[in-house]
Each structure stands twice: as structure tokens, then as C-alpha cells.
N, C-alpha and C positions, 0 to 999 in steps of 0.2 A: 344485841338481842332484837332491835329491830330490824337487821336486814335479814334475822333467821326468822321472824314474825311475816315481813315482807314475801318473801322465797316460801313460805306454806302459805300464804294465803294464793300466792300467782300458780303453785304448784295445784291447788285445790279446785281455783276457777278454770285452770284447762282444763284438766280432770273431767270438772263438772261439767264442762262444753266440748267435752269429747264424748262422753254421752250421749250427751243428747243428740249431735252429730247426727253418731251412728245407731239412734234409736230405732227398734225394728217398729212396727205395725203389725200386731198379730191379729190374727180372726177374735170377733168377741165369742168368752165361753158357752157353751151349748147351757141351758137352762135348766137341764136334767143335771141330778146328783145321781153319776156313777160312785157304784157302794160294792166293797166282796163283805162277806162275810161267812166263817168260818164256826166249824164245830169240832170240838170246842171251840169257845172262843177267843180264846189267846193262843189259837194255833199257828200265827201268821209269828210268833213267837219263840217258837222252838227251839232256833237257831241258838239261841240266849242261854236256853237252860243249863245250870249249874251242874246237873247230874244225872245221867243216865233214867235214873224212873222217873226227873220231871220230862225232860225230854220224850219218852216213850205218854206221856201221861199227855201230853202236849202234840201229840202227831199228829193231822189233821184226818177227820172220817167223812167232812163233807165243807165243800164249798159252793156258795152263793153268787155271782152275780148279776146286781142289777142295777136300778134307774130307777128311785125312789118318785114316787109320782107326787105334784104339788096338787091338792085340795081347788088351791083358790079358791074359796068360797061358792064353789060348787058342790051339787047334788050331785053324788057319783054314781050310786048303784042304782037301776030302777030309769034313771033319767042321762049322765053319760055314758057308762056303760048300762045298756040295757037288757035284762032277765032276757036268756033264751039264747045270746048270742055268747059265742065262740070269741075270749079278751087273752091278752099279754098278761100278765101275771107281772105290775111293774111297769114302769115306763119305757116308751120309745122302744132301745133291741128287745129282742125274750130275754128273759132271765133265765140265767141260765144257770146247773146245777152241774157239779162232779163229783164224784163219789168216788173216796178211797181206799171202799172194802165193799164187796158183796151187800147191798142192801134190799130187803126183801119189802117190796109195795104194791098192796093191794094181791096178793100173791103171785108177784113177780119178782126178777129178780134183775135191780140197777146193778150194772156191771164196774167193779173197780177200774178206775183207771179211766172209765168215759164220761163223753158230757151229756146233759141233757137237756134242752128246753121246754121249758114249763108253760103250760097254757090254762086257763079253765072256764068250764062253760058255765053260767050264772042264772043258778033259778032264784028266787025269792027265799024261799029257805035251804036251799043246799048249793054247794059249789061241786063238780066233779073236776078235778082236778087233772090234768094229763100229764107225763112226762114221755119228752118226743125226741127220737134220734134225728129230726132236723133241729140244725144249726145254724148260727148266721145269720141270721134272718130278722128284718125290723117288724116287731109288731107281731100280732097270732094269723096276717092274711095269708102266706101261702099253707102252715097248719090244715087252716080253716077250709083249704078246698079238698082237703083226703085226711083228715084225719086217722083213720082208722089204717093207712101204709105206712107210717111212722110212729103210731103210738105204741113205746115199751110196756108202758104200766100207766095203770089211774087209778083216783080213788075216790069216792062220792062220800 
């Protein structure tokens, strides 16, 4: 019993010093919370479903992504972002949206199947909201120089 106590603990300590050996070094994580989110909500779910009408009940009609922005104990509207100017909708990339059937905004119409990035310009009491055929893009700065060649729809 003790030479089989012996042989797992020698088997454990190489183990454990082979590890570490060949421990990588990764980049530290970016400080944004990338988030999707789905509508319904438990559409990322689907695959699960029991039965045909949860499944169908369960499709997705629209998804989210974004970069949940931190506070920090900051004034945000008015003083970081500032009334009048053209923001990301969200942190860091645009948040971006897709849509899985026809939706009609601001009487337009989001195209099934595309994406869209979302921007909006901030007054004091109202937001107009855009959704924009550019992509890819960090932040509302390229948006912000033509707006008006890539916006699909908006809504105030």
C-alpha cells in the first residue's frame, strides 16, 4: 500500500511539473464584456428543444452583439459622451444587430438574414437611433463621417 501511495504521489508531482513546464503566456483579457443576446431569449437554445412547437417557438428573430460598457464611477451622458455627438451604441466594436425575418424600423425595412451596426446621436432628451450597413468597424468614427450612405433605418 505504500509503494502504490508512493507511485501516485511521484506520478502527481511530474504531472504537476509538466505543467507548468509547458505553461503558455497568454495576452491579458480585453476589459470589455463581449455579450450576444437573443430574441427570444432562450433562442441560443433551440437545438434542445423536446418538440417541434418548442423549437419553432424557440427560433431566433433577432440577435445582439455587443461590449457592455463599465460606469466606473463616471458621468456618462452630457459629460463622456456628449449631447450633439454621433456614439457606439455599447462598448469598443458597434454593436451589432441581425435579424431573422423582415423587420420594419422607423418605416423601413431590416433585411432577414443581414447585419447591422447600430449608432446613435445623443440630445438631452431624445436619442435617434441609426441602424447602418457598415460593419466591422471599432467605435461610431468611420459612421460619423457620412452617415447618411449607410444608414438603412432610424428612429428618434
Amino acid at each position: 500500500m505504500k509503494n502504490l501511495f508512493a507511485a501516485l504521489v511521484i506520478i502527481l508531482m511530474t504531472i504537476g511539473t509538466s505543467l507548468s513546464v509547458q505553461a503558455q503566456e497568454f495576452p491579458k483579457a480585453d476589459a470589455s464584456i463581449m455579450d450576444a443576446a437573443y430574441y427570444p431569449a432562450r433562442a441560443a437554445f433551440a437545438a434542445f428543444a423536446k418538440t417541434d412547437e418548442e423549437k419553432q417557438a424557440l427560433t431566433p428573430k433577432l440577435r445582439v452583439l455587443y461590449s457592455r460598457p463599465a460606469k466606473k464611477g463616471r458621468k456618462i451622458f452630457g459629460d463622456l459622451q456628449k449631447y450633439g455627438e454621433m456614439v457606439r451604441v455599447g462598448a469598443y466594436e458597434s454593436t451589432e444587430l441581425m435579424v431573422y425575418s423582415d423587420v420594419k424600423v422607423g418605416g423601413k425595412t431590416l433585411i432577414a438574414g443581414e447585419r447591422y451596426s447600430v449608432h446613435a446621436m445623443l440630445k438631452e432628451n431624445e436619442w435617434t437611433v441609426y441602424f447602418s450597413s457598415m460593419l466591422d468597424s471599432w467605435g461610431s468614427y468611420a459612421f460619423q463621417c457620412n452617415p447618411e450612405a449607410t444608414t438603412v433605418a432610424k428612429i428618434t
